[in-house]
C-alpha positions as CSV (number, residue, x, y, z in Angstrom):
1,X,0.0,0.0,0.0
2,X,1.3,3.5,-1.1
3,X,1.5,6.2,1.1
4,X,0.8,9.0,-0.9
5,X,2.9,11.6,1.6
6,X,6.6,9.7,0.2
7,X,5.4,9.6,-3.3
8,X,6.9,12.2,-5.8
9,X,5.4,12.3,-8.9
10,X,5.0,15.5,-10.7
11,X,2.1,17.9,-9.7
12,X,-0.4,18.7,-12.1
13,X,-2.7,21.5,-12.7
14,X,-6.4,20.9,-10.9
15,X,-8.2,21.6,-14.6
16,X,-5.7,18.9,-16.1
17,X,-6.3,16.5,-13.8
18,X,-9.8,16.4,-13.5
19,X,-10.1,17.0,-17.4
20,X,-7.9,13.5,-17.6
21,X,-10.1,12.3,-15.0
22,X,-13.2,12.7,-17.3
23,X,-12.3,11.2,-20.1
24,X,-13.5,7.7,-20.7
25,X,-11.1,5.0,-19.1
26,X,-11.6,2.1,-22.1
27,X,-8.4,-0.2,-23.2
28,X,-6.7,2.4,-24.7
29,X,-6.5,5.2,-21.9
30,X,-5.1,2.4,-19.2
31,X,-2.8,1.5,-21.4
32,X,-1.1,5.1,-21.2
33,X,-1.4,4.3,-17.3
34,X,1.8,3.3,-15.2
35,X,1.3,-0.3,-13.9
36,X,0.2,0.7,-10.8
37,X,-2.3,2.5,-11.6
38,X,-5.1,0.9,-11.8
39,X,-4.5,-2.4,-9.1
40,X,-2.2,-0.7,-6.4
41,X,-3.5,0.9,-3.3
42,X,-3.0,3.9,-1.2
43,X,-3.1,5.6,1.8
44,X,-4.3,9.2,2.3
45,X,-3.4,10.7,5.8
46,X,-5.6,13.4,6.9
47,X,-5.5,15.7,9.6
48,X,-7.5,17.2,11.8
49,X,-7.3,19.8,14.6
50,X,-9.6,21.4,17.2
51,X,-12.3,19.4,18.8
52,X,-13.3,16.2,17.2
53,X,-17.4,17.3,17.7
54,X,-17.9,20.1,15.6
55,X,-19.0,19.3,12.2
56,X,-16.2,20.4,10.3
57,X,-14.5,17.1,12.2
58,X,-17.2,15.2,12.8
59,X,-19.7,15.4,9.6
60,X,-16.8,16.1,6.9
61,X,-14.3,13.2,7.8
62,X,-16.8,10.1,7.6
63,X,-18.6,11.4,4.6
64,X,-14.9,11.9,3.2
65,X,-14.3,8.8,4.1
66,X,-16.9,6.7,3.6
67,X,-17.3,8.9,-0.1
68,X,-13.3,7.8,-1.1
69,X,-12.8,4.1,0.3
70,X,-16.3,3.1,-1.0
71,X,-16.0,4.8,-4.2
72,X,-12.5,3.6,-5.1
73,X,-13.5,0.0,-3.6
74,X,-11.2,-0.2,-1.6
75,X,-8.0,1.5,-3.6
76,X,-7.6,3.7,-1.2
77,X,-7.9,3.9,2.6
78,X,-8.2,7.4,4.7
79,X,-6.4,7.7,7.8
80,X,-7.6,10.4,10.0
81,X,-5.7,11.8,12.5
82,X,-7.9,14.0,14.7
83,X,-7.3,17.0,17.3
84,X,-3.8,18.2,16.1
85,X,-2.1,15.0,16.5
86,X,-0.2,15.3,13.5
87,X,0.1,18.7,12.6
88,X,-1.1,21.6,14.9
89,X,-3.6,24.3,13.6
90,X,-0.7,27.2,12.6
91,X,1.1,24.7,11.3
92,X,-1.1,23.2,8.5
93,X,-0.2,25.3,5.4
94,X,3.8,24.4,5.8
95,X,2.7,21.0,6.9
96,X,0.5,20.4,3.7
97,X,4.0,22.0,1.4
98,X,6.3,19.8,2.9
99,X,4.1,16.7,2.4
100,X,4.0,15.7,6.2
101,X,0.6,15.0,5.8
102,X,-1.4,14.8,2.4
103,X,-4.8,16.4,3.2
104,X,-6.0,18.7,6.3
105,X,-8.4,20.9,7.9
106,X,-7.1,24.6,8.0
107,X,-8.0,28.0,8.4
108,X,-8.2,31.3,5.9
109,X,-5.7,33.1,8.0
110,X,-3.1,30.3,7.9
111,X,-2.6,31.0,4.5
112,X,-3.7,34.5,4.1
113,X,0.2,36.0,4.2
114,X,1.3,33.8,1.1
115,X,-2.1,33.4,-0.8
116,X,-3.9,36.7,-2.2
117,X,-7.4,35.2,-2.1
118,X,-7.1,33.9,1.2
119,X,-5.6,37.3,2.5
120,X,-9.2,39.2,1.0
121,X,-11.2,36.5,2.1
122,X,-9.2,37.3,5.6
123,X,-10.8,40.4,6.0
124,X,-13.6,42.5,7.3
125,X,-14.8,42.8,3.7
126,X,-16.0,39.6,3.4
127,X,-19.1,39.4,5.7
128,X,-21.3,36.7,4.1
129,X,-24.9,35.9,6.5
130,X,-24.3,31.9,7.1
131,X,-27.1,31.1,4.6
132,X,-25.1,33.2,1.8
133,X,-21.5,31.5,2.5
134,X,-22.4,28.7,0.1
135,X,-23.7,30.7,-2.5
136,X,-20.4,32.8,-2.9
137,X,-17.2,30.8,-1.8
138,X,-19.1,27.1,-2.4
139,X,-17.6,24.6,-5.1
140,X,-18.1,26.4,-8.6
141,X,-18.2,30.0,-7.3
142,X,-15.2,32.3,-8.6
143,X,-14.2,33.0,-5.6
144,X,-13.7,28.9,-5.3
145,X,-12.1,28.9,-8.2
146,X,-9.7,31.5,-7.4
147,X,-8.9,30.5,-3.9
148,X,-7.8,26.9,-5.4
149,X,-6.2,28.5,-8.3
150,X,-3.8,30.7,-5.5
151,X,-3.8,27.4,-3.4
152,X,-1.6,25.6,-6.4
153,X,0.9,28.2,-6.9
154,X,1.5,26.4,-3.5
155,X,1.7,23.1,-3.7
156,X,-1.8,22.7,-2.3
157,X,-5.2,21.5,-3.8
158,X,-8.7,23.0,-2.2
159,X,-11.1,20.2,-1.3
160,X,-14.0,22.0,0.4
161,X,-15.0,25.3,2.2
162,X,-16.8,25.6,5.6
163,X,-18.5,28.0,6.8
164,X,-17.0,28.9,10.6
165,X,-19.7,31.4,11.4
166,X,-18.4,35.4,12.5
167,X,-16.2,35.7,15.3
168,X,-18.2,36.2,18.5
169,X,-16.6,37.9,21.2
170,X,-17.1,35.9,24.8
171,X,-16.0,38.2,27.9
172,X,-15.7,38.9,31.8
173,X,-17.5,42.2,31.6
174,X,-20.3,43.4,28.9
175,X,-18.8,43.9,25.8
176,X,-22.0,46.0,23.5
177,X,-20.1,48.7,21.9
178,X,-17.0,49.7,20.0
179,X,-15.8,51.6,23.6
180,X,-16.2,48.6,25.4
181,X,-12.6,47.3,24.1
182,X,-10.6,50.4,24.7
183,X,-7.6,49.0,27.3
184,X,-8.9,45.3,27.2
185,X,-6.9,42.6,26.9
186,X,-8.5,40.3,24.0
187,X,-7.3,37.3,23.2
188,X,-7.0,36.9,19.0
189,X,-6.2,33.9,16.8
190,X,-4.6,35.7,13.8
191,X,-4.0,39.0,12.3
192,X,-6.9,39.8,11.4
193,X,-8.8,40.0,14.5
194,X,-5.3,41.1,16.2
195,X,-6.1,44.3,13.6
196,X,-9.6,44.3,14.8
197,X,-9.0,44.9,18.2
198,X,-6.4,47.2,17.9
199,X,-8.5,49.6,15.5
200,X,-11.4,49.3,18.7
201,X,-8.8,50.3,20.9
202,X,-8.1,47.0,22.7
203,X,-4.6,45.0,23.4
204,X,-4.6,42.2,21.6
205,X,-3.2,38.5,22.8
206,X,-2.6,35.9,20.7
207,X,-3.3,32.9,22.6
208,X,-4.1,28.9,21.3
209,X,-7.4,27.4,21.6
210,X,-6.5,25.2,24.6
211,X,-5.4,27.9,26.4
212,X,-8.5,30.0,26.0
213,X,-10.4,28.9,29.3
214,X,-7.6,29.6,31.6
215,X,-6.6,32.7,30.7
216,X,-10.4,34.1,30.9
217,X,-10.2,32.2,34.3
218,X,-7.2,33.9,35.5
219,X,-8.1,36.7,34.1
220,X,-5.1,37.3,31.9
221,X,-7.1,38.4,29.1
222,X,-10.5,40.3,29.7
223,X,-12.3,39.0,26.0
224,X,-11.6,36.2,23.7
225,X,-12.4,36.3,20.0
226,X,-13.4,33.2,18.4
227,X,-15.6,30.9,16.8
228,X,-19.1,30.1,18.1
229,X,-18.5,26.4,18.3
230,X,-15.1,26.6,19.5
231,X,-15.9,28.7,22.3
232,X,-19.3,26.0,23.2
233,X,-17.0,23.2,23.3
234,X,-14.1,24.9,25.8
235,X,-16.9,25.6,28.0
236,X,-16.2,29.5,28.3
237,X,-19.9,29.8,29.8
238,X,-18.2,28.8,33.2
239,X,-15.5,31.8,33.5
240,X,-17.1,34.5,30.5
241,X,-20.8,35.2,31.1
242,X,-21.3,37.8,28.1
243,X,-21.6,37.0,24.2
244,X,-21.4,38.7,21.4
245,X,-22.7,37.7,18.5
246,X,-21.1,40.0,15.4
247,X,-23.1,38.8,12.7
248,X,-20.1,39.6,9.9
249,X,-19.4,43.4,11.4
250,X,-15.8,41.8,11.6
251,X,-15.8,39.2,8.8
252,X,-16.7,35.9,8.5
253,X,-14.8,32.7,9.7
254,X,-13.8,30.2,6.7
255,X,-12.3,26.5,6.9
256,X,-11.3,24.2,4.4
257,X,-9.9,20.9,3.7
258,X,-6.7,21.6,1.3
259,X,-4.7,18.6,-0.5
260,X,-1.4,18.5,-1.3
261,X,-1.2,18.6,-5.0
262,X,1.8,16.4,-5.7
263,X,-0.2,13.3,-3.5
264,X,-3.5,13.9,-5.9
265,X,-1.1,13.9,-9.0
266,X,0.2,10.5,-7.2
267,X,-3.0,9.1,-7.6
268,X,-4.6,7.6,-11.1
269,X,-7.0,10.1,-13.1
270,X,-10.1,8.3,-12.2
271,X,-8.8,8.5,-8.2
272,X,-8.0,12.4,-8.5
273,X,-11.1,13.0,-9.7
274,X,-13.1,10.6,-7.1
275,X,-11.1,12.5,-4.3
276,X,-11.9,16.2,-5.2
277,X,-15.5,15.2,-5.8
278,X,-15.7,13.4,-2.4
279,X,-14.1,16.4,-0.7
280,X,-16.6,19.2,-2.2
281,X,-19.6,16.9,-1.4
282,X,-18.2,16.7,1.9
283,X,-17.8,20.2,2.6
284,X,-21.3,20.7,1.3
285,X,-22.6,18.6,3.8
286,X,-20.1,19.9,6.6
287,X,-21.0,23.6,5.9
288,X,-24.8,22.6,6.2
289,X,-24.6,20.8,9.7
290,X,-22.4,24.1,10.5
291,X,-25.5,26.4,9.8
292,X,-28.0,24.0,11.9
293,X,-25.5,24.0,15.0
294,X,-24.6,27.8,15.3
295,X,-28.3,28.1,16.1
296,X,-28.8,25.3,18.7
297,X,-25.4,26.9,20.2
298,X,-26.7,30.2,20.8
299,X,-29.2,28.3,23.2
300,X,-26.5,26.7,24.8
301,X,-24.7,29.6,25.7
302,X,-27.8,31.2,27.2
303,X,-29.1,28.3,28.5
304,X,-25.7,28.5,31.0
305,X,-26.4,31.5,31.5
306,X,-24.6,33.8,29.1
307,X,-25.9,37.1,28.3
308,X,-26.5,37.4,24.9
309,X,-26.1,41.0,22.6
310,X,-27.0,40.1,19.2
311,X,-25.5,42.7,16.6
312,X,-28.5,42.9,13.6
313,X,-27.4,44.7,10.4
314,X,-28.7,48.1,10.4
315,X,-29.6,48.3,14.1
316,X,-27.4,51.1,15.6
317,X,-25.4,48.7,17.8
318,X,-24.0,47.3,14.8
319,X,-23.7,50.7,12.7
320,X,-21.4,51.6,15.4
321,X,-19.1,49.2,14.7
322,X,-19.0,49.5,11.1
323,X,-18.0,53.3,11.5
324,X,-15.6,52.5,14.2
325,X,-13.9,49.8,11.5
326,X,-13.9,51.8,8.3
327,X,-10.5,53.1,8.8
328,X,-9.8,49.1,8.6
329,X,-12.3,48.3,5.9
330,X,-10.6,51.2,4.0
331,X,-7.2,50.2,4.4
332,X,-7.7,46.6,3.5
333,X,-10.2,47.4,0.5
334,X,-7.1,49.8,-1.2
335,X,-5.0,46.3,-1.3
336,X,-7.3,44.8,-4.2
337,X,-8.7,45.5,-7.2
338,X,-12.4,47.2,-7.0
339,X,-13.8,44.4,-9.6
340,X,-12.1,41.6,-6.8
341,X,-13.7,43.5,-4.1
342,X,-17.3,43.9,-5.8
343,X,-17.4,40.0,-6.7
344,X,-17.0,39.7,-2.8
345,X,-19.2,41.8,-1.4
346,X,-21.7,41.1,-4.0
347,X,-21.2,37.5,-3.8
348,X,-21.1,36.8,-7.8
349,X,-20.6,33.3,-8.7
């Protein structure tokens, strides 16, 4: 069995590989095939990070799964390694280069310093409702096509995007306005929300997931910024008794599963082809459970006791904030082109 992370074929392009992939496999197109092609089997290592329950884990790796090793019957076998136990969250997109793992989970801000697409996605621009994320960064969208496109000038092939929800802001003391960060200490998770806080006035922290609860505790930070599920599943209700719920003010969270491109070159046409299908399908259904559970966990939250300020577009709350980010908005908006920009905050497919 071939595991696909010491293989070294030569990577090819997504458009040739899936064109090849397309063609009809009679006599003549295995024939062009290497022997081990079409009888040998593989091994695709895929990693995972963050709690194991949320369904970017938990609906998108057996539907992966169960999509690849039934599909290939049996060619190929997925070996999942779950909650950073193979490669750590801001270690993914060097991880996925350098072929230590062949496919993984990740996040828009581990790649938005190398990758344009990722960086504009990594913004405060983008600021899609959860029911619109499909509709303008889903398989077939051109911003899907261009955020794979920048994804193989690096060595890496996108499988999927997932909606993360906005960044809620959990806290010791009510957090309601743009004021209400000025000389807080706020825990952030990359650079844009690090950017974030210090345009609201805040001290930003940059502190890992698993060390999010005891700093609240201890009171070393005053806020955290994360996602919704992330912050249900440390149990922040028990030392943070106030939520915010942004509702895109500050962007929107995205994930995706990403592929190193020279281990789906490894594979034969018809494999490729079964493995990118398998991973949009998966993300499709991933992104769906994602928009069910961001509602139940609002109810969770409250239900232990967190007060809840929910930030509506065009209430004055929210207004509030978008003033007190333009300077930000305007500053990262002068880094693109105004067609880029439009197809982003229009959504255009």
């Amino acid at each position: 069995m071939r595991n696909l992370s010491s293989v070294h074929d030569k990577p090819i392009e997504r458009r040739e590989l899936l064109r090849a992939a397309g063609l009809s496999v009679g006599l003549a197109a295995s024939a062009t095939l290497p022997a081990w092609a079409t009888d040998a089997k593989f091994t695709l290592r895929l990693s995972t990070w963050g709690a194991p329950s949320v369904p970017q884990v938990a609906v998108y790796v057996p539907e992966f799964t169960k999509r690849v090793e039934s599909g290939s019957q049996g060619r190929i076998t997925v070996q999942h390694f779950p909650a950073g136990s193979l490669v750590k969250e801001q270690d993914v997109a060097s991880a996925i280069q350098a072929r230590v793992v062949d496919i993984s989970l990740s996040e828009i801000g581990t790649w938005a310093s190398s990758v344009p697409t990722a960086a504009l996605l990594n913004t405060v621009l983008f600021s899609p409702s959860d029911a619109q994320f499909a509709t303008m960064i889903g398989p077939g969208t051109k911003l899907y096509r261009a955020l794979d496109a920048d994804l193989g000038k690096h060595g890496a092939v996108l499988l999927g995007t997932i909606d993360n929800g906005a960044p809620v802001v959990v806290s010791r003391q009510p957090i309601t306005t743009p004021l209400d960060f000025r000389g807080k200490t706020v825990r952030v998770f990359d650079r844009l929300t690090s950017q974030i806080v210090q345009t609201l006035g805040g001290a930003p922290s940059t502190i890992q997931v698993s060390d999010v609860y005891p700093a609240l505790e201890r009171g070393t930070v005053q806020a955290a910024i994360g996602g919704l599920q992330g912050e249900a599943g440390l149990k922040v209700y028990e030392v943070a008794k106030f939520l915010l719920l942004t509702n895109g003010v500050v962007g929107t969270g995205t994930t995706f599963y990403v592929m190193n491109k020279a281990s789906l070159a490894a594979l034969p046409p018809d494999l490729q082809k079964l493995v990118v299908d398998s991973g949009e399908a998966a993300g499709r259904l991933a992104n769906d459970a994602v928009v069910g559970a961001l509602v139940k966990l609002r109810q969770v939250m409250e239900a232990h006791g967190m007060k809840v300020t929910d930030l509506q577009p065009g209430s004055p709350q929210y207004d509030a904030f978008v003033t007190a980010l333009k300077p930000l908005a305007d500053q990262q908006r002068a880094k693109f082109s105004p067609a880029l920009v439009q197809d982003l905050t229009l959504g255009k497919g």
